[in-house]
DRENDREN-213686 format. One record per residue (C-alpha): residue number from 1; residue in three letters; chain; y, x, z. Coordinates in Angstrom, 1 decimal. Layout:
LODREN  num  residuo  cadena      c2      c1      c3
LODREN  NUM      ALA       A       Y       X       Z
...
***
This chain:
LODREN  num  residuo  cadena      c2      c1      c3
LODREN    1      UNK       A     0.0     0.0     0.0
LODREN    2      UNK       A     3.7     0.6    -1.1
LODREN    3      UNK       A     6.6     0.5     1.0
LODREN    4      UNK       A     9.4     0.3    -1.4
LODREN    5      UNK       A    13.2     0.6    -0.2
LODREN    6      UNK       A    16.2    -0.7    -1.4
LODREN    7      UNK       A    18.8     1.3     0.0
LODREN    8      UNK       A    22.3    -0.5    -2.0
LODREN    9      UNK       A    20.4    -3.9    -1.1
LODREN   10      UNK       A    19.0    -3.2     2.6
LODREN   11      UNK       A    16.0    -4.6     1.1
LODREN   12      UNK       A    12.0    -3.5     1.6
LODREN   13      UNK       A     9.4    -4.7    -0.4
LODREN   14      UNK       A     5.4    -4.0     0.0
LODREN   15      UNK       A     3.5    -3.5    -3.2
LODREN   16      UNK       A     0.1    -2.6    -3.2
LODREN   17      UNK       A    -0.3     1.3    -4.8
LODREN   18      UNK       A     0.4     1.3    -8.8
LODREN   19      UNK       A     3.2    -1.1    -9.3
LODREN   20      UNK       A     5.9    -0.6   -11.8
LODREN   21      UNK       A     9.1    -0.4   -10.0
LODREN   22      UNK       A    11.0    -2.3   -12.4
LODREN   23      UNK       A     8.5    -5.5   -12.4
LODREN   24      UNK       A     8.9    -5.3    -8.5
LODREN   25      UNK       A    12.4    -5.5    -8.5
LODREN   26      UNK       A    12.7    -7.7   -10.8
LODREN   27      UNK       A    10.2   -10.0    -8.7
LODREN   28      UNK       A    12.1    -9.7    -5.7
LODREN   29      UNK       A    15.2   -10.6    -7.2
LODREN   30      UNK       A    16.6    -6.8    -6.8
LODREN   31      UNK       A    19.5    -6.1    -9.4
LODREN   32      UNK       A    18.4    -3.1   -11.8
LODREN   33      UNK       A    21.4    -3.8   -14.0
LODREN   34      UNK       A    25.1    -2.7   -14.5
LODREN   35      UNK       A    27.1    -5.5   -16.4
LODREN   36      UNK       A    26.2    -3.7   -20.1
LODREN   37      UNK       A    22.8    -3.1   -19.0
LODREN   38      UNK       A    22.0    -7.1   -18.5
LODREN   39      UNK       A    23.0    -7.6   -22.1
LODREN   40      UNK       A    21.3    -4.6   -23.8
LODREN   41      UNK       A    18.8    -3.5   -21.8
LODREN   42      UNK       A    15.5    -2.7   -23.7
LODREN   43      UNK       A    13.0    -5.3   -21.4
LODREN   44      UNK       A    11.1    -2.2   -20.1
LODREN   45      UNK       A    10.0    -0.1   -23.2
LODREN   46      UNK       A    12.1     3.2   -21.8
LODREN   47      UNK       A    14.3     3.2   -25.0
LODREN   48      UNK       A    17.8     2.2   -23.3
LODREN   49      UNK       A    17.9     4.3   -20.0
LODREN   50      UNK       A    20.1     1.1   -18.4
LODREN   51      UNK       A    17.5     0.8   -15.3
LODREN   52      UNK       A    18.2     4.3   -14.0
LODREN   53      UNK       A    17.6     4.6   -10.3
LODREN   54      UNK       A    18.0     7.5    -8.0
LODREN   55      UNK       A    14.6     7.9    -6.0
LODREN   56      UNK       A    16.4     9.3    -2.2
LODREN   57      UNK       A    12.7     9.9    -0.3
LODREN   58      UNK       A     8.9    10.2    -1.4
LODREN   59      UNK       A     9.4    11.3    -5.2
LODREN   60      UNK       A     6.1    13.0    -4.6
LODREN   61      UNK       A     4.6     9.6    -4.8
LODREN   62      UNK       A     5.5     8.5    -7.6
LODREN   63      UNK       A     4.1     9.0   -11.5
LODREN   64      UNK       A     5.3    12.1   -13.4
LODREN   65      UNK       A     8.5    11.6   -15.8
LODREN   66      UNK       A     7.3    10.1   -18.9
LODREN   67      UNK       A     8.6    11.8   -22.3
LODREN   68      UNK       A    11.4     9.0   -22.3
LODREN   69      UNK       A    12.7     9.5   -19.1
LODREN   70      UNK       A    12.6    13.2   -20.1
LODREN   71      UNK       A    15.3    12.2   -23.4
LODREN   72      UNK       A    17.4     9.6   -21.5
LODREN   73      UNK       A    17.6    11.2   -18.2
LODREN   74      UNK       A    18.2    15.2   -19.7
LODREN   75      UNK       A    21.4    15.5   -18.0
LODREN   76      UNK       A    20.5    13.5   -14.7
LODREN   77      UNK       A    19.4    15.1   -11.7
LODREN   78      UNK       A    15.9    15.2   -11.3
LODREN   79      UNK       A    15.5    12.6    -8.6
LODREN   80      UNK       A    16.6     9.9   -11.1
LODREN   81      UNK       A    14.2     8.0   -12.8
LODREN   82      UNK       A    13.9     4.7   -15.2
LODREN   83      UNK       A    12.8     2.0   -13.3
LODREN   84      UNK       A    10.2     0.9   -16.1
LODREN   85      UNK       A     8.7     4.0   -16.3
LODREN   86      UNK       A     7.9     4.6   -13.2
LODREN   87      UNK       A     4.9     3.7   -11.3
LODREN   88      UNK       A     4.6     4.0    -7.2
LODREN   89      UNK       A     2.0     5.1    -5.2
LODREN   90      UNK       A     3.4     5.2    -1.8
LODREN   91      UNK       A     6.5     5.0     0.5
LODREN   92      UNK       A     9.8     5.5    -1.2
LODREN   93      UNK       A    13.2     4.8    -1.0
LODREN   94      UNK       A    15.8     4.1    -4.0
LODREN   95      UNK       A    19.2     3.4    -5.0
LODREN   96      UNK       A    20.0     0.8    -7.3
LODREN   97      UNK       A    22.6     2.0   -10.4
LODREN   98      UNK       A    23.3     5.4    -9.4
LODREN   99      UNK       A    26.6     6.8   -10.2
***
């Protein structure tokens, strides 16, 4: 099991281990999107980068970057990831729309 953190929203979820962070979210009614994002985002196929999160404890447990997280997130640190792309396995803690 997943404890899942929503820093922005003061908001925990539990998921059991393998979930896609974006579906979560999304289920919980967690708000991936800025304003542009809502209209253009890409419905989780990692080709519009407008889910990034920043991952702020237990990156260890989640999937490696895919290739397009690697292209949209080149100049992002490496604790940012796209929401649809990434897959948890453990206890973590993220912030919603990054700066």
């Amino acid at each position: 099991m997943a404890n899942i953190k929503f820093s922005n929203e003061d908001k925990e979820i539990i998921a059991m281990d393998g979930v896609n962070l974006r579906l979560k979210a999304m289920e919980h009614g967690i708000d991936l999107y800025k304003f542009m994002g809502k209209l253009t985002n890409c419905n989780g196929y990692g080709q519009c980068g407008t889910c990034q999160v920043e991952i702020l404890e237990g990156a260890e447990h989640l999937s490696p970057r895919t290739e397009s997280e690697e292209r949209k997130l080149k100049r992002k640190p490496n604790s940012y990831r796209l929401a649809c792309q990434t897959v948890v396995n453990g206890n973590i803690t993220v912030r919603t729309k990054p700066q």
